[in-house]
ZABA-673578 format. One record per residue (C-alpha): residue number from 0; residue in one letter; x, y, z. Coordinates in pm, 1 decimal. Layout:
ZABA-673578
<r NUM; A; <X; Y; Z>> ...
This chain:
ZABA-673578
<r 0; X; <-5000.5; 1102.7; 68.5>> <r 1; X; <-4909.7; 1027.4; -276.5>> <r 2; X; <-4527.7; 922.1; -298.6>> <r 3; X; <-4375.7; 869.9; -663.2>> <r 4; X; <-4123.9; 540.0; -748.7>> <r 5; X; <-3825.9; 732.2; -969.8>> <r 6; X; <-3614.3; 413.5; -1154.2>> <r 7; X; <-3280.7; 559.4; -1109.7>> <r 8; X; <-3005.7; 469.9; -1413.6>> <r 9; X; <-2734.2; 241.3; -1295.3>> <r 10; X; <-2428.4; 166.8; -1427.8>> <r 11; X; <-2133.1; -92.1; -1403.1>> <r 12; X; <-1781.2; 45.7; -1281.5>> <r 13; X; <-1474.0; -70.3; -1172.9>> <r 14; X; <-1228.7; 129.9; -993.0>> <r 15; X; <-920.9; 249.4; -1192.3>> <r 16; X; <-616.2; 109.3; -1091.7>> <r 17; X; <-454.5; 354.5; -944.8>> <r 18; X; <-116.2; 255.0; -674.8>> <r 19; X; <-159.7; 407.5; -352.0>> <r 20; X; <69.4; 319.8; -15.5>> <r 21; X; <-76.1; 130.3; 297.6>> <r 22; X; <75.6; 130.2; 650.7>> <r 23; X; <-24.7; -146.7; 888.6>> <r 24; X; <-103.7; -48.0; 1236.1>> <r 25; X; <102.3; -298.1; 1392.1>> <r 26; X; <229.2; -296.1; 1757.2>> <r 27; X; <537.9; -54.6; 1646.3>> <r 28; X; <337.5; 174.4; 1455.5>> <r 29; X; <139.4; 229.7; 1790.0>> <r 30; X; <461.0; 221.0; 1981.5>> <r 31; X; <583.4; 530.1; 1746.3>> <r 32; X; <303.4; 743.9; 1812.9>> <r 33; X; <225.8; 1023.6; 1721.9>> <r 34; X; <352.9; 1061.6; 1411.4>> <r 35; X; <326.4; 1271.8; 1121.1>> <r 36; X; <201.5; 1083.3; 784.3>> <r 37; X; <231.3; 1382.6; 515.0>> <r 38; X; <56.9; 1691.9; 682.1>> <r 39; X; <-131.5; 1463.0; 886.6>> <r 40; X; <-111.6; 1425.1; 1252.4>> <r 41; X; <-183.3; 1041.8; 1431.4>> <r 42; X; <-214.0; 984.1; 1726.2>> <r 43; X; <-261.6; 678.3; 1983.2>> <r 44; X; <-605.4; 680.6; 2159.6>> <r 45; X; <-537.7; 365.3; 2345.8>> <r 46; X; <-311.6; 35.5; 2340.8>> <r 47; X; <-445.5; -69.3; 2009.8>> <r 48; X; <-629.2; 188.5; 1831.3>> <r 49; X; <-497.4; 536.8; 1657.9>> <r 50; X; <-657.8; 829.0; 1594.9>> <r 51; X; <-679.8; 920.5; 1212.7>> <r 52; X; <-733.4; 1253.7; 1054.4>> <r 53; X; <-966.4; 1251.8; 734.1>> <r 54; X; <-1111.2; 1474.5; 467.0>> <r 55; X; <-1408.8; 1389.7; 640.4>> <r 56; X; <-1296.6; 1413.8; 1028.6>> <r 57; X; <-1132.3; 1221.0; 1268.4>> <r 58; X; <-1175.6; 843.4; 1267.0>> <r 59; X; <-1055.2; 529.2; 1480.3>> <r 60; X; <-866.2; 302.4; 1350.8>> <r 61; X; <-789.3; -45.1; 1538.6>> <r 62; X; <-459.6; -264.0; 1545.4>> <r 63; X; <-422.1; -485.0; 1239.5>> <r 64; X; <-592.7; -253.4; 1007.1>> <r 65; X; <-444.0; -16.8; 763.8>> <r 66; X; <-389.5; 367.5; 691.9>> <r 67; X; <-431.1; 414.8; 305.8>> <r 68; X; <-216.9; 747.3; 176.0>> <r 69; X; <-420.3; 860.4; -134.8>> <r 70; X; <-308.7; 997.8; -428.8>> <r 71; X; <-376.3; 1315.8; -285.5>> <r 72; X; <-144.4; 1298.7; -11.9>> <r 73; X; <-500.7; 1227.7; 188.3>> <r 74; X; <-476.0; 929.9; 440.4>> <r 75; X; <-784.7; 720.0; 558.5>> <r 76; X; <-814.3; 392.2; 795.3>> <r 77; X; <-931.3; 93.5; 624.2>> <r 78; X; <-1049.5; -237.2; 825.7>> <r 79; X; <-788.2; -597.9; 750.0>> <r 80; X; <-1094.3; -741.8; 610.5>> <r 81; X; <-1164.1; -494.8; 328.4>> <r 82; X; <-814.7; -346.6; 225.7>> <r 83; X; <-741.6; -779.9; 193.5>> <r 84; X; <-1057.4; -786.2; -55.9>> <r 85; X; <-978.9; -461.7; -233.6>> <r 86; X; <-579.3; -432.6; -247.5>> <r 87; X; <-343.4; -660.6; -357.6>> <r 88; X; <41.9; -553.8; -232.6>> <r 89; X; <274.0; -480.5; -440.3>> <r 90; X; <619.1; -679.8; -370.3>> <r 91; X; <922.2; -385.1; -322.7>> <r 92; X; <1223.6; -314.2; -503.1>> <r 93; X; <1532.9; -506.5; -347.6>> <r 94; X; <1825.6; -316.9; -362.0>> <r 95; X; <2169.7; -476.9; -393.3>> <r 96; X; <2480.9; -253.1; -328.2>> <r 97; X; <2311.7; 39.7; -329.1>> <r 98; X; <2129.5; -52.5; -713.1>> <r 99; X; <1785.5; -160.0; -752.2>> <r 100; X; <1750.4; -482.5; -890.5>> <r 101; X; <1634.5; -373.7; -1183.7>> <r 102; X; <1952.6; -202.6; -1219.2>> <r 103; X; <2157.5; -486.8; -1121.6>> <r 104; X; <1966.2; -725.0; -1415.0>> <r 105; X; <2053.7; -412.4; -1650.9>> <r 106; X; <2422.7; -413.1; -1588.1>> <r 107; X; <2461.4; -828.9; -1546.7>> <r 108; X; <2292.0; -853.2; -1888.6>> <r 109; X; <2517.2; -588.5; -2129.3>> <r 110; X; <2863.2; -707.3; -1917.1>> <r 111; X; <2710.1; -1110.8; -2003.1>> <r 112; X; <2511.4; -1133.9; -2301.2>> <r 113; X; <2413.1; -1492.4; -2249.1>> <r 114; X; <2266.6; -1537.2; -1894.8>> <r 115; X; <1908.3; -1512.3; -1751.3>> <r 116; X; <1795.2; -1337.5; -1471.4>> <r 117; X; <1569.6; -1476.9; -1256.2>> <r 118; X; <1371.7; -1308.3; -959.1>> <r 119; X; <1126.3; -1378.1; -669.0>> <r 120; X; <986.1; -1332.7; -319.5>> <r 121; X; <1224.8; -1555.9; -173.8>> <r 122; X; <1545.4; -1577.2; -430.5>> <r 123; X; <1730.1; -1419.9; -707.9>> <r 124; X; <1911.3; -1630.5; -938.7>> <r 125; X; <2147.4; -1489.7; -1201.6>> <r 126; X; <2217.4; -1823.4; -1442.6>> <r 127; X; <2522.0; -1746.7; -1696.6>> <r 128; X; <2554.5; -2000.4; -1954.3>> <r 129; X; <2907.6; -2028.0; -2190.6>> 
């Protein structure tokens, strides 16, 4: 039996950057099943595992990992491990009477022309100098 070697082309790629949302399967995720994400139904298959519908078919998913929701509306599980090596979260808007803070910074800064704005995790400063 004669079997041919083919070298196959291959490339470098990186993944576009492209923001999707995550959910955590935590202990009230499970506790809130089943659930609707999008058109898709979830559903608990035991204390800490969900069910999760995929393009592909159904797949388990276990407590601590996460449930991806694609830019198609298309939701997959993804192990702790890998969505830690492949995603990095993106902090949320805080919101401040109703405004986000990007908003807030916006109206601060026209009303005082001389102060600085200053956001993080933990604090926001608003520093107005005279």
């Amino acid at each position: 039996m004669l079997i041919s070697v083919i070298e196959v082309k291959r490339i470098k790629c990186v993944k576009k950057p492209i923001i999707v949302e995550a959910i955590e399967i935590d202990d009230e995720f499970i506790k809130s099943m089943p659930m609707h994400i999008g058109k898709w139904y979830v559903s608990k298959v035991a204390d800490d595992k969900v069910r999760v519908p995929t393009l592909e078919g159904e797949l388990i998913a276990n407590k601590g990992d996460f449930i991806i929701i694609g830019v198609e509306g298309e939701i997959y599980p993804i192990r702790r491990d890998v969505f830690q090596k492949t995603y990095d979260i993106i902090p949320t808007a805080l919101k401040i009477n109703d405004y986000e803070l990007s908003e807030v910074g916006e109206k601060i800064l026209k009303e005082y022309k001389k102060c600085k704005f200053v956001c993080t995790n933990d604090d926001i400063s608003i520093i107005f100098k005279r």
